[in-house]
C-alpha positions in Angstrom: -51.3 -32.1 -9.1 -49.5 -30.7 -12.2 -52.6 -31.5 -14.1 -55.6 -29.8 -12.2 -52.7 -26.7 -11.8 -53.1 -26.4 -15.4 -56.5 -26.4 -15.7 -56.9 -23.9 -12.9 -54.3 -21.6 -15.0 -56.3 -22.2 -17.9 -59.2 -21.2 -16.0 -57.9 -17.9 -14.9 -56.6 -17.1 -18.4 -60.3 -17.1 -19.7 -62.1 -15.6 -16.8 -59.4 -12.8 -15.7 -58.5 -11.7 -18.9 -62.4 -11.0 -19.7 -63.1 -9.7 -16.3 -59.7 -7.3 -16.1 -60.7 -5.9 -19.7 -64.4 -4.9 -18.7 -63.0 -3.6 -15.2 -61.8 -0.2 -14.0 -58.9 -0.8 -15.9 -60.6 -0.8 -19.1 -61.2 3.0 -17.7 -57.2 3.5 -18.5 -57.9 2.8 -22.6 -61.1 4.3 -22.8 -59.7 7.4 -24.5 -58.1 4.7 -26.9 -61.6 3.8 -28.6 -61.5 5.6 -32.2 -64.3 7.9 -31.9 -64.4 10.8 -35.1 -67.2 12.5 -33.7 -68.4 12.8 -30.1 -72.0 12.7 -29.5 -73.6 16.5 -29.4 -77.6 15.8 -29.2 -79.7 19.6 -28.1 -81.7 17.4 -26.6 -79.6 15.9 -24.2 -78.5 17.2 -20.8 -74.9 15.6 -21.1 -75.0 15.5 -17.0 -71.9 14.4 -15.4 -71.3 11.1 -13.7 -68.9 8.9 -12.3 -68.1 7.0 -15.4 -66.4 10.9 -17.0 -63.5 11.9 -15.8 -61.8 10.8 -13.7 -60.2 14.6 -14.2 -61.4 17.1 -16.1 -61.4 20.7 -17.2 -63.1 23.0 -14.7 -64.1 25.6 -17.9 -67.0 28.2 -16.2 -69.8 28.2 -13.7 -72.9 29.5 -13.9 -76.0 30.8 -11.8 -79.4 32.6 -11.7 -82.6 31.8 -13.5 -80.7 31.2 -17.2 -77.7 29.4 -15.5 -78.9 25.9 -16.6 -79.4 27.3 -20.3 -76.0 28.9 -20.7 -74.1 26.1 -19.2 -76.1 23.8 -21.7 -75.3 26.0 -24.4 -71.6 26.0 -23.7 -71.3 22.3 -23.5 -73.4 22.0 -27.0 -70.3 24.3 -28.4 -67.7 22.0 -27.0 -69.4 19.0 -28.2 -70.0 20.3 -31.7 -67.2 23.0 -32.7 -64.4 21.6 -30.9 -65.7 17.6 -31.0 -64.8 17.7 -27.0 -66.6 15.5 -24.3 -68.2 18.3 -22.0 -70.4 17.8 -19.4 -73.2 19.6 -16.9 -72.4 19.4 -13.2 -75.3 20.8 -10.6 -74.3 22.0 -7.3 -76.1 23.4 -4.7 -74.6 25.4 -1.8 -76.9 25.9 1.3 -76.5 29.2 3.5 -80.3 28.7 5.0 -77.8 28.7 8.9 -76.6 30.8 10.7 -72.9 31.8 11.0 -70.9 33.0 14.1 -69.4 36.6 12.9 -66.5 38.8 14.1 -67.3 39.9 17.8 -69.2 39.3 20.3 -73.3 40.7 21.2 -74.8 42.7 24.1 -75.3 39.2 26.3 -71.5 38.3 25.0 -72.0 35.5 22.9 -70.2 35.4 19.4 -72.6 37.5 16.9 -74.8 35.4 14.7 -74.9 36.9 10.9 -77.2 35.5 7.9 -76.5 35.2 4.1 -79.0 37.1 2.6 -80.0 34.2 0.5 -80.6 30.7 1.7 -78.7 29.3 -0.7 -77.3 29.0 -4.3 -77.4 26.5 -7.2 -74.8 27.0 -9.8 -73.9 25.0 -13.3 -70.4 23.8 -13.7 -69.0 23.2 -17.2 -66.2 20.4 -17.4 -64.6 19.2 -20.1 -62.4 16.0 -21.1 -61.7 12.9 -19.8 -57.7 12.2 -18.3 -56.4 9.5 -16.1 -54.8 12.4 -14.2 -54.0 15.7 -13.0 -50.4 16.1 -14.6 -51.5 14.3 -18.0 -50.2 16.2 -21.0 -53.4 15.9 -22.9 -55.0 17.4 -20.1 -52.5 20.5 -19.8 -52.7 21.0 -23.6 -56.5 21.2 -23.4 -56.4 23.2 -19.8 -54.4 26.4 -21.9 -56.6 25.5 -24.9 -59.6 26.1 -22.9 -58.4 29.4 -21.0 -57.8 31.3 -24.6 -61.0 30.3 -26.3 -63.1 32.7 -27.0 -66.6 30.7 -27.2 -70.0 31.8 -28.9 -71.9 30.8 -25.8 -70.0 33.1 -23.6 -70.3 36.4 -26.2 -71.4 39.3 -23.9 -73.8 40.6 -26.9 -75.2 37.0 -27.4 -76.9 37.2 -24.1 -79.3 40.4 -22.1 -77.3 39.5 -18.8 -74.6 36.6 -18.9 -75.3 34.2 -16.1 -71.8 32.9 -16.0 -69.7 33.3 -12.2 -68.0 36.7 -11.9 -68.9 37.2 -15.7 -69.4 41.2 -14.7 -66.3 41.6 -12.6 -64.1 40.6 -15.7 -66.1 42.2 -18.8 -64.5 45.4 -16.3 -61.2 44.1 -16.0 -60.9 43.5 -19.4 -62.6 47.0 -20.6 -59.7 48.7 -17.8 -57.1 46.1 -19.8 -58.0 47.8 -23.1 -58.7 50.9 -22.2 -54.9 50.6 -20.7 -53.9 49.6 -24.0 -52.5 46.3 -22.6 -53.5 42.6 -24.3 -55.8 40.9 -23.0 -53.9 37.0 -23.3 -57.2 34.7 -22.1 -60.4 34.3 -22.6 -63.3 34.6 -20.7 -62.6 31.1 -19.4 -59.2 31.9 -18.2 -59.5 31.2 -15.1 -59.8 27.4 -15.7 -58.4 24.8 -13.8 -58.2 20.9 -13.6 -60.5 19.3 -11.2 -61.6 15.2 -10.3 -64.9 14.6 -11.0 -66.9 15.2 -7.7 -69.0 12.2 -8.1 -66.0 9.6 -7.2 -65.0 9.0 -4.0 -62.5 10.6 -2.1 -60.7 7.2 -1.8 -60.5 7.0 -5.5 -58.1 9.7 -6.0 -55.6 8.0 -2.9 -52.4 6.8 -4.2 -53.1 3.0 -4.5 -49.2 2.0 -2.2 -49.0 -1.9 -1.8 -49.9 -3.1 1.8 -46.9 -3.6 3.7 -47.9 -7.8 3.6 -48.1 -7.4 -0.5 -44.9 -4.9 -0.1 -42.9 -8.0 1.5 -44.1 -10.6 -0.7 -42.5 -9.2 -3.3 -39.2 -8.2 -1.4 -36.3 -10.1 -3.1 -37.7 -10.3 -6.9 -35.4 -9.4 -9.1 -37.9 -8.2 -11.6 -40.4 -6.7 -9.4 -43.1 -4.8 -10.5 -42.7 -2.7 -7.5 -39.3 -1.5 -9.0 -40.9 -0.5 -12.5 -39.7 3.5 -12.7 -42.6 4.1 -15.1 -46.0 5.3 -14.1 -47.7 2.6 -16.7 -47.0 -1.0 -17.6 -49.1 -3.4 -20.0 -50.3 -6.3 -18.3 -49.8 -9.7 -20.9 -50.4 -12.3 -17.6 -52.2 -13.4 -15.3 -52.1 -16.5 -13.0 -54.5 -17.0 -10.2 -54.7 -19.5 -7.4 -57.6 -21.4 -5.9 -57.6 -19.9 -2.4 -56.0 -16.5 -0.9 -53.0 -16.2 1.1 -53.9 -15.5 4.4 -52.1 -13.1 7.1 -54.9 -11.8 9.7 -53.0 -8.6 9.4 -49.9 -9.8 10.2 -46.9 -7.4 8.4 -43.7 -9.2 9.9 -42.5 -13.3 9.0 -43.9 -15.5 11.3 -41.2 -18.5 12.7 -40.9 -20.8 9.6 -42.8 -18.6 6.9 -41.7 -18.9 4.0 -42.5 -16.5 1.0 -45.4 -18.5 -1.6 -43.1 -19.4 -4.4 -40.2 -21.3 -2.3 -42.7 -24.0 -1.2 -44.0 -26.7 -3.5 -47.5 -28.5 -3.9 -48.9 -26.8 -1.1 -51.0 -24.3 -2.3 -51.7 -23.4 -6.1 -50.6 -20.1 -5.6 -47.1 -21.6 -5.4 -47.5 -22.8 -9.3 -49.3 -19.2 -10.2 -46.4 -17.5 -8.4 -43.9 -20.0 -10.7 -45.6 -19.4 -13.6 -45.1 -15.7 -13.6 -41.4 -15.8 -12.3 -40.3 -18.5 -15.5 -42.6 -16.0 -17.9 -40.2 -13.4 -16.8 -37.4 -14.9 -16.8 -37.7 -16.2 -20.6 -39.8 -13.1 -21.7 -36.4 -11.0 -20.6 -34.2 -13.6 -22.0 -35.8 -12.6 -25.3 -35.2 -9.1 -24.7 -38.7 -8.2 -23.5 -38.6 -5.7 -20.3 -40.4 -8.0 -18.4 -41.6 -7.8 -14.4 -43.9 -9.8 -11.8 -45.8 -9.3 -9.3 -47.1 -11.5 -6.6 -50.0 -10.6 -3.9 -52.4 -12.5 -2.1 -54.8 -14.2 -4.9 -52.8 -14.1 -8.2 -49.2 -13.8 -9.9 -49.0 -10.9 -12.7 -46.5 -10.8 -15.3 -46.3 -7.1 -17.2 -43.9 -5.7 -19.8 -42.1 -2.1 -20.3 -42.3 0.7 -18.5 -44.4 4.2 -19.8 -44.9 7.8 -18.7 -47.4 7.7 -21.6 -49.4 4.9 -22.9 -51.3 6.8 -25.5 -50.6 9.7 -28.3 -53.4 11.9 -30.0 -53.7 11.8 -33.6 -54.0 14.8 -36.2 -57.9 13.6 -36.7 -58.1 14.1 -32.7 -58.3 10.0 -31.8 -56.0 9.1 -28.9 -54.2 5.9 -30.0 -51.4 3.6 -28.0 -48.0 5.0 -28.3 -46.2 2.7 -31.0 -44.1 0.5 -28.0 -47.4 -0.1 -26.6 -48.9 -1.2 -29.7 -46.4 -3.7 -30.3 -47.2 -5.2 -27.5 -50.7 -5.6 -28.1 -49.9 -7.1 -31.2 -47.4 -9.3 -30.6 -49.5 -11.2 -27.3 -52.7 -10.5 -28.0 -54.9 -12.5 -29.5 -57.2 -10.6 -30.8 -53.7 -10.3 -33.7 -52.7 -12.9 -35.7 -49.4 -13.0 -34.7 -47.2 -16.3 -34.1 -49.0 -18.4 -31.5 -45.4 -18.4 -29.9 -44.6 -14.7 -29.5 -40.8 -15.5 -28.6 -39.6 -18.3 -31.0 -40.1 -21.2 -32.6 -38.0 -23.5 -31.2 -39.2 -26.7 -29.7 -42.2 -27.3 -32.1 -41.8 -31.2 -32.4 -44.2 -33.2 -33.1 -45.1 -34.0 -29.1 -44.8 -30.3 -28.3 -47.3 -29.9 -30.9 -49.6 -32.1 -29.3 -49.6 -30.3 -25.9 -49.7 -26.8 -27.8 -53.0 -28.2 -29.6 -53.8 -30.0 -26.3 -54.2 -26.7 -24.5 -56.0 -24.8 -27.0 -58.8 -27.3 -27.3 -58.7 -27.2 -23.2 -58.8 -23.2 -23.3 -61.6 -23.0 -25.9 -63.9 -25.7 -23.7 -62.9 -24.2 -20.5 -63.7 -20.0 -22.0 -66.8 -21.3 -23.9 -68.1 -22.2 -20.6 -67.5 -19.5 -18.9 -67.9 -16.7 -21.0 -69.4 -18.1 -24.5 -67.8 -19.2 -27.6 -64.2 -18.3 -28.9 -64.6 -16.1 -31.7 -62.9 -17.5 -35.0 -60.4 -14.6 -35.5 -58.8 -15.3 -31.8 -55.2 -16.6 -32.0 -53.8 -17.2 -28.5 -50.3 -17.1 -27.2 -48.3 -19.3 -25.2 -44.7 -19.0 -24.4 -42.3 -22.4 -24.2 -40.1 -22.7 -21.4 -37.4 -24.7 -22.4 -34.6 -26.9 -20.6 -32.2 -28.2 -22.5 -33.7 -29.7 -25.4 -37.1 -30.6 -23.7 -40.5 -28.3 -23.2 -40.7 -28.3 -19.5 -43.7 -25.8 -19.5 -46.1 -24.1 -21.7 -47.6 -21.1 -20.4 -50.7 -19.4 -21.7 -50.9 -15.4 -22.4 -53.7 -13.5 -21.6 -56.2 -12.7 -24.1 -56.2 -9.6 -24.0 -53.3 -7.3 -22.8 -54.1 -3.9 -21.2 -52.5 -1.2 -19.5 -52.0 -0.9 -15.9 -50.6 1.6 -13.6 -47.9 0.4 -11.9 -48.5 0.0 -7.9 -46.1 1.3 -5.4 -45.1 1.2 -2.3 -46.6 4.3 -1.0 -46.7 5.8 2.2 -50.0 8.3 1.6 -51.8 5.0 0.8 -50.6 3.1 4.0 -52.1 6.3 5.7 -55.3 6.3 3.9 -56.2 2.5 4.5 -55.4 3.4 8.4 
């Protein structure tokens, strides 16, 4: 039993921590890929789609026959003056039907009115890429934006500006000066953060634990649940060969016990053990560790961020420095000690099992995913009792950043 538990935690270790880095998670470090230059190509239309954002910079909209030119020319200025990511967005609004108005006709039926046009197709300009609305990357950029004063948008660059409302505030500012009062923004200063339209509505939902989830994890005394940061980096991951069912049951059943205090029943129980003794020694070494059990795997994750990245003075976005010593220390893309948290109990038959493991890892990966690449040192931790190795548990290969679920309320709601 012990055995094929092992290989179905080695298993996970080369298929989750591939899967988990190429996922929407990956999304969370996309900002952390060095980048000097982004890409700023006339030729291109730099549309907008769902891989941008998630929020973003709502700069100006344009409309009318040069709409599509203007808005182009503005995101080529982003791109190549300001190295920004800025994007084209079309929308379309249709006023082809007719509209009850205020009062009622000669038969007394409400009065039907008409927009004079049938519709309207305007050009949004967005720029940046956060992970949220209250990022401060994002609210540095947001009052960036609203005092630029670009090229694109220069009154005397263009016969007739085809940017929103462009008129209405060349005369506001003319009354502002003519006043002899400052004028403190730009002519995008009436921007504004905004998700990218392209993503579901569900996407933006605060992603609460179900209630099931929520009571698996009731009791830890690490949980993940209890994490006060928004971010966490995720170092493990231990899976099980079948998924804990409830048939939407919320409350204990008669005799249910939670997955962890049974034994040999299910390998979720030795995924679930895994990730508590990980914890358990991770902390013992001073690591703020926490785990996290649901209904297919066991997660172990360490520290607890507001902030997972900071911004260079070359403009790259880079992890913050606690972050990064975590990456180094368990990932193995860094040739760090195979044994992150000490050295202790390397005798010659601990050896064996440490070697043992990496030749099973590298078979087990290589046929799964493809060969391990030479420079790849991977991590285990030891847990130790007394003087003997009672365990050794693998790391995964590659670390990332997670936001840290919660027990939310909205996102009960939302999945009603």
């Amino acid at each position: 039993m012990r055995s094929k538990c092992n290989r179905i935690v080695l298993m996970l270790i080369a298929v989750v921590a591939w899967s988990t880095a190429t996922s929407g998670t990956a999304q969370l470090w996309k900002q952390f890929v060095p980048s000097a230059r982004v890409e700023a190509d006339p030729g291109t239309e730099y549309r907008l789609t769902q891989e941008d954002g998630p929020w973003l910079v709502m700069a100006a909209t344009f409309s009318g026959a040069d709409g599509k030119e203007q808005a182009h020319e503005l995101v080529l200025e982003f791109r190549q003056k300001h190295n920004l990511p800025a994007y084209i967005h079309e929308m379309t609004f249709d006023y082809s039907k007719e509209t009850p108005g205020r009062g009622l006709d000669q038969y007394g039926g409400p009065v039907r009115r008409r927009y004079q046009h049938d519709g309207v197709q305007e050009f949004a300009v967005l720029v940046g890429e956060f992970p949220s609305i209250d990022d401060p990357e994002a609210q540095q950029l947001l009052r960036r934006v609203k005092h630029l004063e670009p090229d694109a948008l220069d009154p005397e660059r263009h016969k007739k500006s085809a940017q929103t409302l462009a008129q209405l505030r060349q005369i506001q500012s003319a009354m502002m000066e003519k006043l002899g009062k400052e004028q403190k923004r730009g002519p995008m200063g009436q921007a504004f953060l905004a998700r990218n339209p392209l993503l579901p509505r569900e996407y933006f939902v605060p992603k609460g634990v179900d209630p099931f989830v929520a009571k698996i994890n009731k009791g830890v005394e690490h949980s993940l649940l209890d994490c006060p940061g928004r971010y966490t980096v995720q170092v493990a991951t231990f899976r099980g060969s079948t998924v804990l069912q409830t048939s939407g049951q919320t409350d204990e059943p008669d005799g249910f016990e939670l997955p962890w205090k049974k034994r040999g029943q299910n390998p979720l129980v030795e995924a679930a053990e895994n990730a508590h003794l990980l914890t358990e020694e991770l902390r013992a070494h001073g690591w703020d560790a926490y785990e996290f059990h649901d209904r297919t795997e066991s997660t172990v994750t360490i520290g607890s961020f507001d902030q997972v990245g900071q911004r260079t003075p070359d403009g790259r976005v880079t992890p913050a420095p606690k972050v990064q010593k975590i990456l180094e220390t368990f990932g193995a893309t860094y040739d760090t000690p195979a044994d992150p948290l000490s050295g202790i109990g390397n005798d010659r038959d601990t050896q064996r099992r440490v070697d043992e493991r990496e030749q099973q890892f590298a078979q087990t990966f290589a046929s799964q995913v493809g060969q391990v690449t030479p420079g790849m040192h991977p991590k285990h931790v030891k847990i130790i009792k007394g003087r003997r190795v009672e365990r050794i548990i693998p790391i995964d290969i590659t670390p990332h950043a997670i936001e840290v679920p919660r027990r939310s309320v909205s996102g009960d709601y939302a999945r009603q």
